[in-house]
N, C-alpha and C positions, 0 to 999 in steps of 0.2 A: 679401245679399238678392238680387244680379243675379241670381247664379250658382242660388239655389234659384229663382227664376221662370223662370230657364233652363229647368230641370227640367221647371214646372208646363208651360210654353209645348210643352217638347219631348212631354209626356203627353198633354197636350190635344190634339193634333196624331194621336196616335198611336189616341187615344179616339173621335177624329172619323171617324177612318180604318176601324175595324172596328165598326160600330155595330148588330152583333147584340148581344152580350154588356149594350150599355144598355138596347136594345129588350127584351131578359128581364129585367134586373133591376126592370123599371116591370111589363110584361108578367103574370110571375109573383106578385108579388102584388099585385095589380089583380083577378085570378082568382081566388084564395083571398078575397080581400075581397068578393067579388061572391057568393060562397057565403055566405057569412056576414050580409052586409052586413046582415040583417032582425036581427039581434042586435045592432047600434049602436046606442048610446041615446046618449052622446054623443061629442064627439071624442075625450078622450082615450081611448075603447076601441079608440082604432086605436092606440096603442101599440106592441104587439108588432108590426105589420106595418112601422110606423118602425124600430123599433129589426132588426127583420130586415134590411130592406134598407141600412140605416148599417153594422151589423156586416158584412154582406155586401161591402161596398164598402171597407171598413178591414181587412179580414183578406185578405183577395182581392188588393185592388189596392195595397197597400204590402208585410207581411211575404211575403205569395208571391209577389206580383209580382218582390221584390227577389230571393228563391232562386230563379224560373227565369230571370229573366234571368243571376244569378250561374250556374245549369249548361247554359248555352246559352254563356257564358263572352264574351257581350257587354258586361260592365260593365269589364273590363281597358282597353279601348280608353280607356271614360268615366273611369275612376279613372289614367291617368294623365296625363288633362288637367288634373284637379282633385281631388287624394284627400281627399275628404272625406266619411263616412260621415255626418254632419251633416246638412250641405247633403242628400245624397243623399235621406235620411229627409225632412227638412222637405218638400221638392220632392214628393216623391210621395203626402206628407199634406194638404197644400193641393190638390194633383190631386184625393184623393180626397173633401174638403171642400167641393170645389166641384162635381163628381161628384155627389154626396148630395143637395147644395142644388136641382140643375137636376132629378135622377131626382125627389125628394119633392116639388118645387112640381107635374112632371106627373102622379103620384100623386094628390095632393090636389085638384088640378083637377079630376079624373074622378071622384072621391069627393065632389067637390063637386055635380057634375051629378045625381050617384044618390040623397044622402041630405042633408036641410035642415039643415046644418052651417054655421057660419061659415068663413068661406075664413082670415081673420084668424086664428081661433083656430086653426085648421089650422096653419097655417104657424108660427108661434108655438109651438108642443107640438113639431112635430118639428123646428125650426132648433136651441129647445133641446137637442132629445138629441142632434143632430149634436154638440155640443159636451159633452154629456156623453157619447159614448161615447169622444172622443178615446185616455184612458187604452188602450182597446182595442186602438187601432190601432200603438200600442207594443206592446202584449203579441203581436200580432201579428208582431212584427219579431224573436221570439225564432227564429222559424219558422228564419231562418239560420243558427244556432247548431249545427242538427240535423245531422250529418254521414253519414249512412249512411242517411237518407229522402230519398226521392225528389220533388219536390214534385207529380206528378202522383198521387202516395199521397198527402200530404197531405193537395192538394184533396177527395179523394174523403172522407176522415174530416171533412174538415174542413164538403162539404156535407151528410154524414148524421148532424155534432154539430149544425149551426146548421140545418139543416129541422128534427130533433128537438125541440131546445130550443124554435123555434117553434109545433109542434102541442102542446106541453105545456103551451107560456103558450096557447095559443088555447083548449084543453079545458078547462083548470084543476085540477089535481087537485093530492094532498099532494106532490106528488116535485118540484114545482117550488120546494120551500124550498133545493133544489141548485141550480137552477136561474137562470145569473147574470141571462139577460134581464127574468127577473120582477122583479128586485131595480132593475133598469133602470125595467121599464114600473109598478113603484110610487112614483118619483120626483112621477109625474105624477097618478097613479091614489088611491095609498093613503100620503101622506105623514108618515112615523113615523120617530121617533128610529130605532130599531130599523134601519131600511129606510136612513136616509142613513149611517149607524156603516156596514152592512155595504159600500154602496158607497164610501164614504170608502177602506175596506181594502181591496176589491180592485183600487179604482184606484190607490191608491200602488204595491200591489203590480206592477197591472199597467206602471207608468211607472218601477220598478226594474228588472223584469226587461227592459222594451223598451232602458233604460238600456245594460245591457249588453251585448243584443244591437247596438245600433248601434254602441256602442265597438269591441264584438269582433268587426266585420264585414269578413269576407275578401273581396272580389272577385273573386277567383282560383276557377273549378271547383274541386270536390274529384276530378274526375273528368279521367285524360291523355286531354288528344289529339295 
C-alpha cells in the first residue's frame, strides 16, 4: 500500500503541476450543461455529464496515461525499482478516483448556483458512479496491449468515441441501446432488471479484460532508441 500512494503522491504532484488539462475537464462541461441547463428537472438528469467527465478521467489518465508514458519509455527507470504492474495500476486508479471526486464536487458546486438542486443529492448520484464506472478504468488499461497504435491515435478515437457517446445520451434517440453510457446513466435514472443484467456483463467484462492487460504489461517501448 506504501508503494501504490507512492504512485498517487508522485500523480498528484504531476496534476498539480500542469493544471490546464483539470481546468477543461470542469470547464468543458460546465458549458454544455449551461446550454442545456433549462432541460434539468431534477438531479439525476446530470448523469450523463457525470458519467462523461468519470469516463473521461479513467480512460485518459490510467490506460493512456500508462502507454504514453510506456512510448516515451519513462516507466523502465520506475519498473526497475519496483516491478509491479499491480501497484502501477492501483497508484494511478486512486489518482484518478480522487481526480473525479475534486473535478465533480467543482462541477456540482456551479450547478448548484444555476439550478435549485440539492447540493447532497448532487454529490450522492455522482460519488456513486465514480464507483460504478471503476470497471472502466480497467478496460481502459487494455489500451497497452495495442502494439502498432500510437496513443496520440488513440486519444483522438478515443475523444470522438466518448464526445459521441455523450451527445447521444444528451439527445436521446434509439441507437443509444449501443450505447454503454446510457446503461450507465439508467443506474440512476431508469432502474430495471434489464439495465443492472446489462451493466453487471459489461463490467465483468470489462475487469477481465483490464485483468489482462495489467498482467501483460510491458514497460519497455515497443519503439528503439
Amino acid at each position: 500500500m506504501k508503494r501504490v500512494m507512492a504512485y498517487v503522491l508522485l500523480n498528484v504532484k504531476s496534476l498539480l503541476k500542469d493544471k490546464l488539462p483539470f481546468a477543461w475537464s470542469v470547464f468543458l462541461p460546465l458549458v454544455m450543461f449551461y446550454v442545456e441547463k433549462d432541460h434539468m428537472m431534477k438531479e439525476q438528469d446530470l448523469a450523463s455529464w457525470w458519467i462523461y467527465m468519470i469516463l473521461c478521467s479513467y480512460f485518459y489518465g490510467v490506460g493512456l496515461y500508462a502507454l504514453e508514458l510506456k512510448e516515451a519509455g519513462c516507466l523502465r527507470t520506475i519498473f526497475s525499482i519496483y516491478n509491479s504492474s499491480i501497484v502501477f495500476f492501483m497508484g494511478n486508479l486512486i489518482t484518478q478516483i480522487i481526480f473525479c471526486m475534486i473535478s465533480l464536487s467543482i462541477f456540482n458546486i456551479a450547478v448548484f448556483f444555476v439550478k435549485p438542486f440539492s447540493f447532497i443529492q448532487l454529490m450522492k448520484y455522482s460519488m456513486i458512479l465514480v464507483f460504478l464506472c471503476i470497471p472502466f478504468a480497467f478496460l481502459g488499461f487494455v489500451f497497452v496491449l495495442l502494439k502498432r497504435i500510437h496513443a496520440n491515435t488513440i486519444r483522438t478515437l478515443l475523444s470522438i468515441t466518448l464526445f459521441g457517446m455523450f451527445m447521444l445520451l444528451s439527445i436521446g434517440t434509439s441507437y443509444n441501446t449501443f450505447n454503454p453510457m446510457y446503461y450507465m446513466s439508467t443506474i440512476l435514472t431508469n432502474y430495471t432488471t434489464k439495465n443492472i443484467f446489462v451493466y453487471a456483463w459489461v463490467s465483468l467484462l470489462s475487469l477481465i479484460l483490464g485483468a489482462v492487460g495489467i498482467l501483460q504489461f510491458d514497460p519497455n517501448s515497443n519503439e528503439r532508441r
